[in-house]
VEXDREN-2710 file (C-alpha; in Angstrom, 1 decimal):
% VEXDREN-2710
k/r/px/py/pz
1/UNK/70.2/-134.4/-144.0
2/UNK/67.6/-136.8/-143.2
3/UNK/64.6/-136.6/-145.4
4/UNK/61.1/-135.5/-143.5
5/UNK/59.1/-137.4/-142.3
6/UNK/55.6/-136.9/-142.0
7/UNK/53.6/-137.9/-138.5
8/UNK/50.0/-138.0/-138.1
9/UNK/47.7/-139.3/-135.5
10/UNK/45.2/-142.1/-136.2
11/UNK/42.5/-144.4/-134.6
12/UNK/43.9/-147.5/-136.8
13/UNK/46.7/-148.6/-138.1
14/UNK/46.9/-148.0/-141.8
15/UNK/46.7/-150.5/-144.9
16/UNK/49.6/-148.8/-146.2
17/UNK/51.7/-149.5/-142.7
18/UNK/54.6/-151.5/-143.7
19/UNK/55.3/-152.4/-140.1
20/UNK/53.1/-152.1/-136.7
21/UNK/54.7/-151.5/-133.4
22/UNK/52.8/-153.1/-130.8
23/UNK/53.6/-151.9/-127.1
24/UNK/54.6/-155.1/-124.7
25/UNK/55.7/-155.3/-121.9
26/UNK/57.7/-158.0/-119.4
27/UNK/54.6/-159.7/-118.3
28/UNK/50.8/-158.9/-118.6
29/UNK/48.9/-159.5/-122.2
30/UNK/50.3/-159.8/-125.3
31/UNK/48.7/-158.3/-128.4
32/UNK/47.3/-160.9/-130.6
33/UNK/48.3/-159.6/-133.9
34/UNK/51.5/-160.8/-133.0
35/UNK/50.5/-164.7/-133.2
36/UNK/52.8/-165.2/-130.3
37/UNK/52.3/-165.8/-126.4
38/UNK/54.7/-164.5/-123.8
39/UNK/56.1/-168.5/-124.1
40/UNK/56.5/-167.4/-127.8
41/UNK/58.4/-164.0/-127.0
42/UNK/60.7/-165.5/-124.4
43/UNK/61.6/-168.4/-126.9
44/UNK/62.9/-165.8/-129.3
45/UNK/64.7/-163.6/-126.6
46/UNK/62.2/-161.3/-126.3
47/UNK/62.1/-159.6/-122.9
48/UNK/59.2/-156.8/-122.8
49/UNK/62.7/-154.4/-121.0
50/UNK/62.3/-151.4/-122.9
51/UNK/64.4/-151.6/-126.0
52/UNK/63.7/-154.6/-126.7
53/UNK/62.3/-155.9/-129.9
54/UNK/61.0/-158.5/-132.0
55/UNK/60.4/-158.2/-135.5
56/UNK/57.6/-160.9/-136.6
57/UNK/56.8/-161.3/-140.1
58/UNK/53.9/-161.8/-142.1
59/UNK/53.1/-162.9/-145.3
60/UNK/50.7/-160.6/-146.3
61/UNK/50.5/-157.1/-145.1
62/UNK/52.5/-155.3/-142.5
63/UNK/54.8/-157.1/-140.5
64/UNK/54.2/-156.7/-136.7
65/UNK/57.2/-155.2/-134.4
66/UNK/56.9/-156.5/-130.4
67/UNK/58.2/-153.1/-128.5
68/UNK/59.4/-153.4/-125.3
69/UNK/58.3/-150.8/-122.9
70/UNK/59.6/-151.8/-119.4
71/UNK/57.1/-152.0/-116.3
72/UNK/56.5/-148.6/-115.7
73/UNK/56.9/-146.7/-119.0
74/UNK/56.8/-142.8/-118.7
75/UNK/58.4/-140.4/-121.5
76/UNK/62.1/-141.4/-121.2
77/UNK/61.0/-145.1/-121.5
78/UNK/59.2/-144.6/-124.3
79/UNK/61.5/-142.0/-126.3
80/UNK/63.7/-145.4/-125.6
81/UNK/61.5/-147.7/-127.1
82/UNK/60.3/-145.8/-130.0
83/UNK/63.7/-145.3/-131.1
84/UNK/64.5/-149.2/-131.1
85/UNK/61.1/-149.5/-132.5
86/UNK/62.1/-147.0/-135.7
87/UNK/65.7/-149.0/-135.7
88/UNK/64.4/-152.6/-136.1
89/UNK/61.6/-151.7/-138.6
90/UNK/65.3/-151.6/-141.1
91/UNK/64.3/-150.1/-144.3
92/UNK/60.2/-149.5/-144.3
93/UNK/59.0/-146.2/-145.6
94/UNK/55.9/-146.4/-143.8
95/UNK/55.2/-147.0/-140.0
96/UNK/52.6/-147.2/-137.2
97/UNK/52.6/-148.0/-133.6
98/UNK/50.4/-147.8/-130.4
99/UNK/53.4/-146.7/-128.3
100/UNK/51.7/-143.4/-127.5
101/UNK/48.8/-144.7/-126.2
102/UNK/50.6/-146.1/-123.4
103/UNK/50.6/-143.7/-120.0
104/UNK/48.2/-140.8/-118.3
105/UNK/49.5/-137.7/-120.8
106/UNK/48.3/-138.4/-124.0
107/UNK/50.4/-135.6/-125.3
108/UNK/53.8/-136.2/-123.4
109/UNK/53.6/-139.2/-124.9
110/UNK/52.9/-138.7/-128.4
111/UNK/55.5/-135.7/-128.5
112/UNK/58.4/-138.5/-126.6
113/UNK/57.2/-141.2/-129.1
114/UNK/57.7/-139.0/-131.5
115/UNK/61.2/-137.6/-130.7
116/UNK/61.8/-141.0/-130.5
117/UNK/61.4/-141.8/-133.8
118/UNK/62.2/-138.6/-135.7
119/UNK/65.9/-138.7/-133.6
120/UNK/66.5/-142.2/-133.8
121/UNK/65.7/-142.2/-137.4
122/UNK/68.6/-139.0/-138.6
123/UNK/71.6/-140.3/-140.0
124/UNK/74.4/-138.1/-141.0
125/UNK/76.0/-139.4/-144.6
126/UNK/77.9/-136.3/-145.0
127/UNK/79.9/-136.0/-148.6
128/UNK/79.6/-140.2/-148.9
129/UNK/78.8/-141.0/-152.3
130/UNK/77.3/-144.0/-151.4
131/UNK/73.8/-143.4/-150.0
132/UNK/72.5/-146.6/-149.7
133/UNK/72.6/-146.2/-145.5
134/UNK/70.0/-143.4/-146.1
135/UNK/67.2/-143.5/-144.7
136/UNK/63.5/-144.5/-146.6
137/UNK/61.0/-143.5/-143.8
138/UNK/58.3/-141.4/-145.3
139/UNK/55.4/-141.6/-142.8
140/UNK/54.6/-142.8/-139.1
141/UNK/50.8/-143.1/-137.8
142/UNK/50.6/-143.1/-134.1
143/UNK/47.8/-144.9/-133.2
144/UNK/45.4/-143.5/-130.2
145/UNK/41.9/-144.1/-128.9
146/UNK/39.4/-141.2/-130.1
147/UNK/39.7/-139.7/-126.0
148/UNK/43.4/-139.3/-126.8
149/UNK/43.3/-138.1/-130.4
150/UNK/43.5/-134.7/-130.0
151/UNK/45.9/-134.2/-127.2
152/UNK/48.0/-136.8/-129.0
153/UNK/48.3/-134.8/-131.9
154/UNK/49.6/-131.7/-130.3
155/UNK/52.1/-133.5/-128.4
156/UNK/53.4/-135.1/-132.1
157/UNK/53.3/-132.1/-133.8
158/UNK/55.6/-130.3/-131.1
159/UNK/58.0/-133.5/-131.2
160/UNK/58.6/-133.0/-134.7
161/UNK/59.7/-129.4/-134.2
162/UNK/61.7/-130.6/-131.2
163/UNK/63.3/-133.4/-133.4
164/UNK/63.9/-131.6/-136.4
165/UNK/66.0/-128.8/-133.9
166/UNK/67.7/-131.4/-132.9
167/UNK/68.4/-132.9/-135.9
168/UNK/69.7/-130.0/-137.3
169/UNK/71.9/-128.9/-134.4
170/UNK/73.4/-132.7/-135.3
171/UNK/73.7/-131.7/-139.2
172/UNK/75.8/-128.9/-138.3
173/UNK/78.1/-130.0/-135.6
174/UNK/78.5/-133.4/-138.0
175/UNK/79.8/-131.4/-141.0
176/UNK/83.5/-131.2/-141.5
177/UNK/85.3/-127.6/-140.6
178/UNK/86.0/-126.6/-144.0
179/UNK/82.6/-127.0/-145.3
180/UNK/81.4/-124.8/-142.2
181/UNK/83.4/-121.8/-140.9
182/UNK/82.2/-118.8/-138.8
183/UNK/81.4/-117.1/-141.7
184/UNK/79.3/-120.0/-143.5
185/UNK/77.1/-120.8/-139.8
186/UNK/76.8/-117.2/-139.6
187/UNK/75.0/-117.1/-143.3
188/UNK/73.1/-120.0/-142.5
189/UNK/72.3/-118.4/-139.6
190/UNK/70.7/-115.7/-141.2
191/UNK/68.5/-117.9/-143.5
192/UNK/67.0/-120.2/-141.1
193/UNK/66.1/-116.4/-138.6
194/UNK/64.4/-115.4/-141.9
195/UNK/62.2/-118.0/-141.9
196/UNK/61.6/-118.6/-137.9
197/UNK/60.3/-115.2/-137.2
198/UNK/63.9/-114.2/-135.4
199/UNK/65.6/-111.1/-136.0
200/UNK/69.3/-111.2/-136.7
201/UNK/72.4/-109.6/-136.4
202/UNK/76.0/-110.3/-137.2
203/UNK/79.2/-108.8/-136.4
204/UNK/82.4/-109.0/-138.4
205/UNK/86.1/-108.6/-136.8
206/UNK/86.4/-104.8/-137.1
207/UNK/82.9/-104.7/-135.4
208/UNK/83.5/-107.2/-132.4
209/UNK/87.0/-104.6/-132.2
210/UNK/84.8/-101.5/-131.2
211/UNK/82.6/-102.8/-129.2
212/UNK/85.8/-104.1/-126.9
213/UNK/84.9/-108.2/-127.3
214/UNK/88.8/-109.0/-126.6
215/UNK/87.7/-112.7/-125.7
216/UNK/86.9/-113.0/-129.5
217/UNK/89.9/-111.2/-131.2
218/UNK/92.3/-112.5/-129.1
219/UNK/91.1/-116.6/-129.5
220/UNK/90.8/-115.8/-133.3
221/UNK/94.2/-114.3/-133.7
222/UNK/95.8/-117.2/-135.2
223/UNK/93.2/-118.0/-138.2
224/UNK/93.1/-116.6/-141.5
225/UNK/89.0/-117.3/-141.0
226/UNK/87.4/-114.3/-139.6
227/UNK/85.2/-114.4/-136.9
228/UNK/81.7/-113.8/-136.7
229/UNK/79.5/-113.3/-133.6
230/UNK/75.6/-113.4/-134.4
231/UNK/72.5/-112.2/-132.4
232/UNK/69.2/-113.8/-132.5
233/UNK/66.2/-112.2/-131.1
234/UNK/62.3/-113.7/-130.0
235/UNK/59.9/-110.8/-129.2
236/UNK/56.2/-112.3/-129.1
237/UNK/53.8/-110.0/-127.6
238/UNK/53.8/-109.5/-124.0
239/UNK/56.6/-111.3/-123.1
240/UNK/56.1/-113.2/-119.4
241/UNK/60.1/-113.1/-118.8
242/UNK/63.1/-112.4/-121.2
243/UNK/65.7/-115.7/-121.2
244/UNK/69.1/-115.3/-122.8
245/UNK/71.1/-117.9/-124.5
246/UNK/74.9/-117.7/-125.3
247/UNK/76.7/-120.5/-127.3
248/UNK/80.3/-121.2/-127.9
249/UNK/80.8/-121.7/-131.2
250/UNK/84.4/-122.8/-131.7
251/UNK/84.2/-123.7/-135.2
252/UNK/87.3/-125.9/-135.2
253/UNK/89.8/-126.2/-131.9
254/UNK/93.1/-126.9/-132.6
255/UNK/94.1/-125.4/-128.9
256/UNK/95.9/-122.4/-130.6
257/UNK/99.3/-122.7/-129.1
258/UNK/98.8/-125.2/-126.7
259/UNK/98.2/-127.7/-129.4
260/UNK/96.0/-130.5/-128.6
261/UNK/97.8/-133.6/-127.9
262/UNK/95.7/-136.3/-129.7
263/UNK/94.5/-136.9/-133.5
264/UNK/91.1/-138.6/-131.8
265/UNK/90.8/-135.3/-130.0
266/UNK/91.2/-133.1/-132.8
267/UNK/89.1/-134.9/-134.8
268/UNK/86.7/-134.3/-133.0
269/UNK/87.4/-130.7/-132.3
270/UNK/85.3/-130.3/-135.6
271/UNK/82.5/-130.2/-132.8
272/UNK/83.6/-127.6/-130.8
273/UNK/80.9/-125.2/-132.0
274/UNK/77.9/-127.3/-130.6
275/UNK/77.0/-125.1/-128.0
276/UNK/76.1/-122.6/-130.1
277/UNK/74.1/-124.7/-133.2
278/UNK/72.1/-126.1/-129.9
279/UNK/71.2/-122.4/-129.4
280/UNK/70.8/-121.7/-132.9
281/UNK/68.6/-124.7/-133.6
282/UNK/66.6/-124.1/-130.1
283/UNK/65.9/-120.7/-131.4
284/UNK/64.4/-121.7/-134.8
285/UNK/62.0/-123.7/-132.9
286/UNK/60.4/-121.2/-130.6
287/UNK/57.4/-119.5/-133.1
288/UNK/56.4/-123.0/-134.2
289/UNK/56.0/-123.6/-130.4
290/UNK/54.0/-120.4/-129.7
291/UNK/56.6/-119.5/-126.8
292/UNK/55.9/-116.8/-124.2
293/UNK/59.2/-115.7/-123.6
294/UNK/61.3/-113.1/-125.3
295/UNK/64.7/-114.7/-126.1
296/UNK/68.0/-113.1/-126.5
297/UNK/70.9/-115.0/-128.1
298/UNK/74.6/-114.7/-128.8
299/UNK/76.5/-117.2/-131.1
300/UNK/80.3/-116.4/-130.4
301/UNK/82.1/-118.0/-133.6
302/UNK/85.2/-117.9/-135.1
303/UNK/88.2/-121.4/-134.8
304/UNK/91.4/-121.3/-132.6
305/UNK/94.4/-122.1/-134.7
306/UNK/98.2/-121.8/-134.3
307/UNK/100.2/-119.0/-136.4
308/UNK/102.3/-116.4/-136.0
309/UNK/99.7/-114.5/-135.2
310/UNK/98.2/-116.4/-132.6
311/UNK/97.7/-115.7/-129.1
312/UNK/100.6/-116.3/-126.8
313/UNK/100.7/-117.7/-123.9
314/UNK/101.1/-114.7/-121.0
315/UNK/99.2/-112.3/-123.5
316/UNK/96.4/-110.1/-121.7
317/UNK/92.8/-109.9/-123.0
318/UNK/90.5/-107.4/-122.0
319/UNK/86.7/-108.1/-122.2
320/UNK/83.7/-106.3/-123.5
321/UNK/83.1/-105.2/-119.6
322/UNK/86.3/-104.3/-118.6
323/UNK/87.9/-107.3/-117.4
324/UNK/91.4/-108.3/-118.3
325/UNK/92.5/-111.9/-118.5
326/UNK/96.5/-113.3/-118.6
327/UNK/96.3/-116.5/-120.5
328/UNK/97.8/-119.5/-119.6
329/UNK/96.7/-122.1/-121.4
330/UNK/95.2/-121.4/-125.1
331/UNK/92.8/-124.2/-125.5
332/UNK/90.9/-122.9/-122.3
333/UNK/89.8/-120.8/-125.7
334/UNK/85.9/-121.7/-124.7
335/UNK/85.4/-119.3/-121.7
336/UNK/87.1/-116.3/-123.7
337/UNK/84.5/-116.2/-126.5
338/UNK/81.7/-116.9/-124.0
339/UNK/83.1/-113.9/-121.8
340/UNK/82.1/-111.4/-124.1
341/UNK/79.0/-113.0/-124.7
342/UNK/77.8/-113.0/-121.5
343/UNK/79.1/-109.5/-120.9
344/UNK/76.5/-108.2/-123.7
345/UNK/73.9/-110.6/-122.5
346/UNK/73.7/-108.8/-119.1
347/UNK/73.9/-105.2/-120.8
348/UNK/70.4/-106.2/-121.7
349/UNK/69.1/-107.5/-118.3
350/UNK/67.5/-110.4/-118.5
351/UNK/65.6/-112.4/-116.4
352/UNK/68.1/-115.2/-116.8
353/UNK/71.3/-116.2/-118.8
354/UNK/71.8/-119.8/-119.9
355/UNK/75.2/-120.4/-121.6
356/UNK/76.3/-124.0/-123.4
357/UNK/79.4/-125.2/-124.2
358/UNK/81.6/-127.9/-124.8
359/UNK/83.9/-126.5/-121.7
360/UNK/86.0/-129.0/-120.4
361/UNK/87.5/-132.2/-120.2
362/UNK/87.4/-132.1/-116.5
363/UNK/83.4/-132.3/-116.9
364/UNK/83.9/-135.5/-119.3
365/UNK/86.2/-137.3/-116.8
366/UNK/84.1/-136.4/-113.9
367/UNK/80.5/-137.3/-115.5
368/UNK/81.4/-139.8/-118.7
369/UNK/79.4/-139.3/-121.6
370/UNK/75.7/-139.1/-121.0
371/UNK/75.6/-136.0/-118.0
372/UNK/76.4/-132.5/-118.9
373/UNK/77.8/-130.5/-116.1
374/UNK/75.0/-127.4/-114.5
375/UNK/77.0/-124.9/-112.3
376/UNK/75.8/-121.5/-111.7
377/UNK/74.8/-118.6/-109.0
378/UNK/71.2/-119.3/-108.7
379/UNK/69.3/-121.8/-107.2
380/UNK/66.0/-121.1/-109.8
381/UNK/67.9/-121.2/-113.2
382/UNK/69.8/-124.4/-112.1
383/UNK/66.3/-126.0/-111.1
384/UNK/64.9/-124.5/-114.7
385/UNK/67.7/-126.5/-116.3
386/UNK/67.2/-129.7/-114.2
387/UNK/63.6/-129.6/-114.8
388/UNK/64.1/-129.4/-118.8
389/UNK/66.7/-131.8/-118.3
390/UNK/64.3/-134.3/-116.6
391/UNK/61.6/-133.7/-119.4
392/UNK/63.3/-134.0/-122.3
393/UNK/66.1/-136.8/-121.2
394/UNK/69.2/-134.4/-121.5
395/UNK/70.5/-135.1/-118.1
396/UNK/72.7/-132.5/-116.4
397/UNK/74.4/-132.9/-112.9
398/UNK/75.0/-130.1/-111.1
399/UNK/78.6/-129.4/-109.8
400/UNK/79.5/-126.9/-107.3
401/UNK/80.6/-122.7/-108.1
402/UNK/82.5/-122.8/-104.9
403/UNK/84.1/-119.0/-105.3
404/UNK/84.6/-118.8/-101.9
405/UNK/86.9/-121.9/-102.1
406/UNK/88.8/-121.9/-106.0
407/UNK/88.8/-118.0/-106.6
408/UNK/92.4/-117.9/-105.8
409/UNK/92.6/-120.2/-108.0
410/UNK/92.6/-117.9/-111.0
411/UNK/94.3/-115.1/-109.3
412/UNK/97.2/-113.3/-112.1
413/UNK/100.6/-110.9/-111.0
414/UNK/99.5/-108.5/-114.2
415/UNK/95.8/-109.1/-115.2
416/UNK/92.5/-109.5/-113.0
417/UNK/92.4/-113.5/-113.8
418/UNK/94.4/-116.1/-115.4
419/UNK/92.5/-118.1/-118.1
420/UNK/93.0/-121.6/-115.7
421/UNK/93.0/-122.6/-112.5
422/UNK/95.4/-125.2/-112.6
423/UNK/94.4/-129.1/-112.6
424/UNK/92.3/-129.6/-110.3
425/UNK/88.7/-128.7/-110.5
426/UNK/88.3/-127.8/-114.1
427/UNK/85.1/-127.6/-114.4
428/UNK/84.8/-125.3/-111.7
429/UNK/87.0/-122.8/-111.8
430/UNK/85.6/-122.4/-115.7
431/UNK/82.7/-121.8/-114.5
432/UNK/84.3/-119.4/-111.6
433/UNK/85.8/-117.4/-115.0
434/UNK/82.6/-117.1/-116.4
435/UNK/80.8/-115.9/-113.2
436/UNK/83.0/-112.9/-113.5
437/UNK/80.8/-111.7/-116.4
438/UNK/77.4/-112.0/-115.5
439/UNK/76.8/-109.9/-112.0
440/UNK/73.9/-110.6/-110.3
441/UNK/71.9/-111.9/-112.7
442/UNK/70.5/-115.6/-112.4
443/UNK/72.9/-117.9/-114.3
444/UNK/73.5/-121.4/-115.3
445/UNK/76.4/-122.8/-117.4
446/UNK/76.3/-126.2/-119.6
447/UNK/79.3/-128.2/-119.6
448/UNK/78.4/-130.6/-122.8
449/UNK/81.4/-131.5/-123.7
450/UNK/80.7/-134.9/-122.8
451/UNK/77.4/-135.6/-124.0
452/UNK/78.2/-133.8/-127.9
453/UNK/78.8/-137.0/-129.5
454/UNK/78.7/-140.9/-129.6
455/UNK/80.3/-143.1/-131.1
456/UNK/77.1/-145.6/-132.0
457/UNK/73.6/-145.5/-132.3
458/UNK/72.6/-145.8/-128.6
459/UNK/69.0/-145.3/-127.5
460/UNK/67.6/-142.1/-129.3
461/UNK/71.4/-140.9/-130.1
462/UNK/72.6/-141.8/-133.3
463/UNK/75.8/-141.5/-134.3
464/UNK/78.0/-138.7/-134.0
465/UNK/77.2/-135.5/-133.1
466/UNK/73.8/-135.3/-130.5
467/UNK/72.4/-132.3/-130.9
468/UNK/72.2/-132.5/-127.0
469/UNK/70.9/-129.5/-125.3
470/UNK/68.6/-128.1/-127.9
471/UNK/65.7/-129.8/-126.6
472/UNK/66.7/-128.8/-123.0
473/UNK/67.0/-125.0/-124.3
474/UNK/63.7/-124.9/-125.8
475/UNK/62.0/-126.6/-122.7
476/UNK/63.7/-123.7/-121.1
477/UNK/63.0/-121.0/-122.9
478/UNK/59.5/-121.7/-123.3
479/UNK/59.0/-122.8/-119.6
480/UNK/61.3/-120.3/-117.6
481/UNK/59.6/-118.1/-114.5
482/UNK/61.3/-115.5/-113.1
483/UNK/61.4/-116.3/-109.2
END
């Protein structure tokens, strides 16, 4: 993992700086310490969009970064710029900038600048043995006016405990799946809830049997790995509202019996868990953060494989809350798992119930790789996602429940529900089968299967797994109000 890197708010930049980022942007002044006018910038391709950079060097000293920062920068434009700033200062341990002294909230800006940074900066070298990619940041000074100092400062320090969630939702969904199993996340679990003020719980196989979570046992028939599903709990005193979080956490997908039909794809299936490490990581951040709310979370883990044990195609499941499901289609494995989470989640009536998963390829194909799907039965949880979504650059479109419309769609001869809908509307009628779990209790569901991964460094994404919708999940459990 990434190294640490420490961030501290200053008045100047310092004499140990190895490189200064200096905020430009397409027209106006030019900072002087670059030794360039805008004639200067545009003869070397520099722009002032944000993103854009210019690296000038000096001969003694730092060397001086032109930033590009767009014509209106707020926090997503500067998040942007940050990270490009963080990528073309290459290989220099030590770093200041005056990006966050640039708009109205001194500490909306420090904390994007420094997401920015932190985000752009992780790299995931894995089990190479060549570590020469690594990265050598030690230190970044942002740079403020003594009015903005201490605002500033607040806003970094809650970007580095944003970041480093982040970072380590992307360190765990990065790992290969037989370094990290149901039973390893839930042990690592453990460790980090020890630390994080969280209380924990975890439940083995013959445990998730008595309690009736057929969702579980039936999608982890086919693996010699048993499953695990853990419980996290934030209690700070006098709770304003109680927000609960439920994760997939398919720790490798193969599609059980309906195997999937591309190498790429199951690659990539080593990803399948990253609902619920964003829920996990989210969680860890949430004492640093001094949140109000009492969170509730469920990590449902175990992998789908094939065997002769596995699931068949026109089984029956029947849920923690009664409900019996015919499957049709084994690698619509997501909705089973979360079924019995959100069945326990509601046992404990909460305010609200956010769940995250990497759903569908219908979501994918019908918002490419940057929106997350939102769909849900409540008009204030969706608006608490879009909100967090807005804030912390995690974009989410909302799609339509539509029961009255694609119910039938799911309609079984033996059981209460099939598993699919058919192949139309995927993304819906998942979400229709997950509806059936939660009552009347506000809800919204994350489709991330397309946001969970990219395949180059792109903005504040760096490659691989994107840790997406931990930052959203802390903004929301720390900012949700019940209606």
């Amino acid at each position: 993992m990434t190294v640490p890197v420490t961030v501290t708010v200053v008045r100047t930049a310092p004499r140990s700086a190895d490189a200064v980022g200096l905020a430009v942007g397409p027209s106006g002044p030019v900072p002087r310490q670059l030794g360039l006018n805008r004639a200067g910038l545009e003869a070397h391709g520099f722009t002032g969009k944000v993103g854009s950079t210019l690296v000038v060097p000096s001969r003694e000293g730092a060397s001086f970064i032109a930033v590009g920062v767009g014509d209106a920068p707020g926090p997503k434009q500067l998040r942007d710029a940050a990270a490009a700033f963080v990528r073309a200062a290459g290989k220099r341990a030590h770093l200041a900038t005056n990006l966050a002294e640039v708009g109205a909230d001194a500490g909306t800006v420090a904390q994007a600048v420094t997401e920015g940074i932190l985000l752009a900066n992780y790299k995931y070298l894995g089990l190479k043995t060549d570590r020469s990619a690594e990265s050598v940041l030690a230190t970044v000074s942002l740079v403020v006016g003594q009015a903005h100092e201490k605002a500033a400062g607040r806003g970094a320090q809650r970007g580095e405990v944003t970041a480093a969630a982040a970072n380590l939702a992307r360190e765990f969904a990065n790992m290969p799946p037989n370094a990290l199993t149901a039973r390893t996340f839930a042990a690592r679990a453990q460790e980090l809830a020890a630390g994080c003020g969280l209380g924990v719980e975890v439940y083995g196989r013959d445990q998730l049997a008595t309690m009736g979570c057929g969702g579980m046992l039936g999608v982890n028939a086919g693996s010699t790995e048993p499953p695990r599903m853990v419980k996290l709990t934030y209690t700070p005193r006098n709770a304003k509202a109680h927000v609960a979080l439920v994760g997939k956490g398919v720790m490798y997908d193969s599609g059980g019996l309906s195997l999937k039909p591309t190498n790429p794809m199951s690659v990539a299936m080593k990803m399948d868990m990253s609902g619920a490490v964003a829920v996990l990581s989210a969680m860890t951040a949430l004492k640093a953060l001094g949140c109000k709310n009492r969170v509730t979370a469920w990590l449902m883990c175990t992998d789908n494989m094939p065997s002769g044990s596995a699931l068949k195609l026109g089984d029956v499941l029947t849920f923690r809350n009664g409900k019996t499901a015919e499957i049709h289609n084994t690698d619509a494995e997501g909705r089973l798992v979360l079924a019995d989470g959100l069945s326990l989640a509601v046992e404990e009536s909460p305010d609200v119930i956010v769940d995250i998963a990497t759903l569908t390829g219908a979501a994918m194909a019908a918002l490419g790789g940057d929106y997350a799907a939102v769909i849900g039965n409540d008009a204030g949880a969706i608006a608490a996602v879009e909100a967090a979504a807005q804030a912390t650059d995690e974009p989410v479109w909302e799609l339509p429940l539509a029961r009255d419309r694609y119910r039938k769609l799911l309609d079984s001869l033996v059981a209460d529900m099939k598993n699919v809908g058919g192949p139309y509307a995927g993304a819906t009628t998942a979400a229709i089968f997950l509806s059936e779990f939660v009552g009347d209790i506000p809800w919204a569901h994350l489709d991330i299967a397309g946001p969970m991964m990219v395949d180059g460094d792109t903005s504040w994404r760096s490659k691989g797994a994107t840790g997406f919708g931990t930052r959203l999940l802390i903004d929301v459990a720390c900012a949700y109000t019940p209606a």
